[in-house]
N, C-alpha and C positions, 0 to 999 in steps of 0.2 A: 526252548520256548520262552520262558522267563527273560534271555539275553533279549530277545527281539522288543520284549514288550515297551521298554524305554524310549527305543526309536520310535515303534507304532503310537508310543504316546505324547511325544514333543511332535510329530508329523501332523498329528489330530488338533495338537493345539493350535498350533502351527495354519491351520488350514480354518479354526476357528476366526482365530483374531484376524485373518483375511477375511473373513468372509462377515466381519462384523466392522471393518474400517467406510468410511465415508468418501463419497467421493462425488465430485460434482464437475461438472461443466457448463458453460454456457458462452456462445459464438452470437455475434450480433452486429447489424448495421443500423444507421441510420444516414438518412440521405435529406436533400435541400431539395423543395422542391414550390418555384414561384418565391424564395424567400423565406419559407417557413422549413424546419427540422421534423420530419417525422420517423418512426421506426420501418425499417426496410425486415432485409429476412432474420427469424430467430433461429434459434437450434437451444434448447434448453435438456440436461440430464439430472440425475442423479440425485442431489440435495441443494443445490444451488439454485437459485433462482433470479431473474431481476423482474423489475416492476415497473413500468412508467406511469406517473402521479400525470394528474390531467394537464392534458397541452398546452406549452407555454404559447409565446406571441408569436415568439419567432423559434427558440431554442427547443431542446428537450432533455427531461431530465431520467435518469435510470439510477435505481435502488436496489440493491443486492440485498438479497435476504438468505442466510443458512442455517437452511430448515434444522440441520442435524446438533445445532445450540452451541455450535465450537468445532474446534479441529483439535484430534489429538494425532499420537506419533499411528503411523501408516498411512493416514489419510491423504487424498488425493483431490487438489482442484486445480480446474485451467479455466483460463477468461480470457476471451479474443474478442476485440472489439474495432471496429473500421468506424469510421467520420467520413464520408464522403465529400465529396469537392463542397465547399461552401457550407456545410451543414454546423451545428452549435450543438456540443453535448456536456453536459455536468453530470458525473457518475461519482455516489457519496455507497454510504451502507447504511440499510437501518439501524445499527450500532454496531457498539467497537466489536471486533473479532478477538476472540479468548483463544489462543493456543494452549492444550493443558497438557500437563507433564505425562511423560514415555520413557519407559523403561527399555525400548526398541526402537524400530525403526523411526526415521525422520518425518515429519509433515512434508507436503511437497506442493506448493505453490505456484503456478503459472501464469503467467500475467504478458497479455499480446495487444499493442495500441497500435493504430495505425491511423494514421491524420492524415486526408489527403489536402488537394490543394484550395487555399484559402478556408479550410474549415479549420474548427477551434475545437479542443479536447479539454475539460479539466476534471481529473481525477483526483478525487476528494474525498477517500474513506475513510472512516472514523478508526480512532486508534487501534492498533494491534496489540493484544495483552497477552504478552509470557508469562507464563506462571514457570515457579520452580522445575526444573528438568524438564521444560518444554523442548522439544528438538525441532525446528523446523529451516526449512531451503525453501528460499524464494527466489525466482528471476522473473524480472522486468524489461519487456524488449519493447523500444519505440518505435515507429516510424513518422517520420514526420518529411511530409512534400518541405520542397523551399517556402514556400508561400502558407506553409500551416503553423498554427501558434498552440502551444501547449500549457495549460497550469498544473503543473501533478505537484500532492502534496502526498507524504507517508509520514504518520505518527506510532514509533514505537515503545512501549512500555515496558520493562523489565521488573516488573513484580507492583503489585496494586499499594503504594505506599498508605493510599489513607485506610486500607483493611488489615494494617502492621504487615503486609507480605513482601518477600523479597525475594525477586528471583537471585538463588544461589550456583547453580549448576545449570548448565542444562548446554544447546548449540543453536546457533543461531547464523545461517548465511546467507546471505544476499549479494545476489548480483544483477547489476541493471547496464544494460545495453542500450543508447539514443546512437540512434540516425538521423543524418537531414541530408534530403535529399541522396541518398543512396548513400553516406558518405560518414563514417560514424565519427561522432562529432564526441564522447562520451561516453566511459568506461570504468565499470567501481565494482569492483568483489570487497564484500566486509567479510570478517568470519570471528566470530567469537566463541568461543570452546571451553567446554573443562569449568574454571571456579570465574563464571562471569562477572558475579557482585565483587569478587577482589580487582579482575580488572575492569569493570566503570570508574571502580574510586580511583584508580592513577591517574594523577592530570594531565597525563598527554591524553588519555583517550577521553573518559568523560568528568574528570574531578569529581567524583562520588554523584554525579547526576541517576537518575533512575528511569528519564524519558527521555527519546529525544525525536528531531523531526528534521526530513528535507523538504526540501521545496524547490522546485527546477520550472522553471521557466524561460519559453522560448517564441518568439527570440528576446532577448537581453539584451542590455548594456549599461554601461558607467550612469545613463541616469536613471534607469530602474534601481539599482545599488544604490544611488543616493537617497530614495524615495526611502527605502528599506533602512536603512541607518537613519534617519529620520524618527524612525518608530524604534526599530528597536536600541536606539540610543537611552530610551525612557524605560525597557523594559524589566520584569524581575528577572530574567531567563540569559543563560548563556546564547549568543547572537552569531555569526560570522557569514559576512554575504560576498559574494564577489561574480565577475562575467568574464565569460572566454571562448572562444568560436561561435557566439554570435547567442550564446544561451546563458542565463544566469544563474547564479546555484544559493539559496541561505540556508542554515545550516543550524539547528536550537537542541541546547542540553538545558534539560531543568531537573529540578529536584521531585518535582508528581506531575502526575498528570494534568492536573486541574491546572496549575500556571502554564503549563506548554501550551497547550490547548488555548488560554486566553488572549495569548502572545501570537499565535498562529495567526490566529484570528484578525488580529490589528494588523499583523503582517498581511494577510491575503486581501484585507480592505484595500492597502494600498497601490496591491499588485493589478487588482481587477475591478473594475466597475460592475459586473455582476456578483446580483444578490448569491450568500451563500447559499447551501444547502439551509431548507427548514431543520433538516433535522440534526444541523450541527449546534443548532441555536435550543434548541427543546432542552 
């Protein structure tokens, strides 16, 4: 009787910390219609939520909000979001996303865009924050018609420098998939494992930086790059921009948060004539 008890009680925990993990979804369209952007059908679950703030002129905007105040290791979210033919969408978060440290299993992030034809996407959520021993997997899948234009921005954070933290350990991978026009144009697995704060500071990967960010935009070219090196030729922040299959990629290591984010910022001005998010500015 006593042999059993062990199993009977890793099984029970086991069955707890499932059934105390988060998990959210939310599926969404928005569609043109006469000119104007409004939201088509939802599908909302779990902890996740979005919001749209009152009606733009022509665009529309969508805020993710997570009810559950963070993600730790088990937890589970998916986002599928369609732009239909001609429609305008800006998708930010009411603030940054905290990943916090796990002793188990991995966070697990899903992330579905699809831009059809002549409609415009920009994905703009506020920073992602690892804390020490954070474990999380992200994939990012595009879709983008010929005729569709994308802004996606991703700010990641590797331990809260101006609160003395630093993320030491923990894993971290990301994989992002773009298509254009059926035809994948765009492919990047990262994975960072085991003692992450020893490998940022080598300088092939981030010379001791502690945030960094992409920025992908399509379609691209040699004078978008130029525009970009413009700006960040002045900047405090590690910089590197370039284009190829028709899309363009910049690429920022900084030392906190607070400079990346400043820098982003001057960067996305001169990628887009639309106003930021409000609430990157607050």
């Amino acid at each position: 009787m006593n042999d059993a008890m062990p199993g009977a009680a890793t099984a029970a925990t086991s069955e707890t910390f499932a059934a105390n993990r988060a998990t959210g979804a939310v599926a969404f369209e928005v569609r043109a219609r006469d000119g104007i952007t409004r939201r088509g059908e939802l599908d909302e679950s779990g902890s996740l939520r979005v919001r749209f703030p009152s009606p733009e002129a022509q665009g529309l905007s969508a805020v993710f909000v997570n009810t559950a105040g963070g993600i730790a290791g088990g937890d589970r979210f998916d986002i599928s979001i369609a732009a239909r033919a001609a429609s305008r969408l800006t998708v930010t978060t009411a603030a940054a996303e905290k990943i916090y440290r796990s002793h188990g299993p991995e966070a697990r992030l899903s992330i579905s865009l699809k831009v059809e034809h002549e409609a415009h996407l920009a994905w703009l959520p506020q920073e992602t924050i690892l804390f020490d021993q954070a474990r999380v997997a992200r994939h990012i899948d595009i879709e983008l018609a010929e005729a569709a234009s994308l802004l996606l921005c991703e700010m990641v954070v590797f331990g809260r420098a101006a609160m003395g933290e630093r993320m030491a350990q923990g894993r971290f991978t990301d994989r992002w998939r773009l298509k254009r026009g059926g035809r994948l144009v765009f492919a990047e697995n990262l994975r960072l494992d085991g003692d992450i704060g020893a490998k940022l500071a080598r300088p092939a990967i981030a010379n001791g930086s502690a945030a960094v960010a992409t920025v992908l935009v399509a379609p691209g070219d040699e004078a978008l790059v130029t525009r970009v090196r413009e700006v960040s030729a002045s900047s405090g922040v590690e910089a590197g921009v370039s284009a190829w299959n028709g899309f363009a990629m910049v690429r920022f290591c900084a030392q906190d948060a607070a400079r990346l984010r400043a820098d982003v910022i001057a960067v996305l001005g001169r990628l887009s004539a639309a106003a930021l998010p409000r609430l990157w500015l607050q």
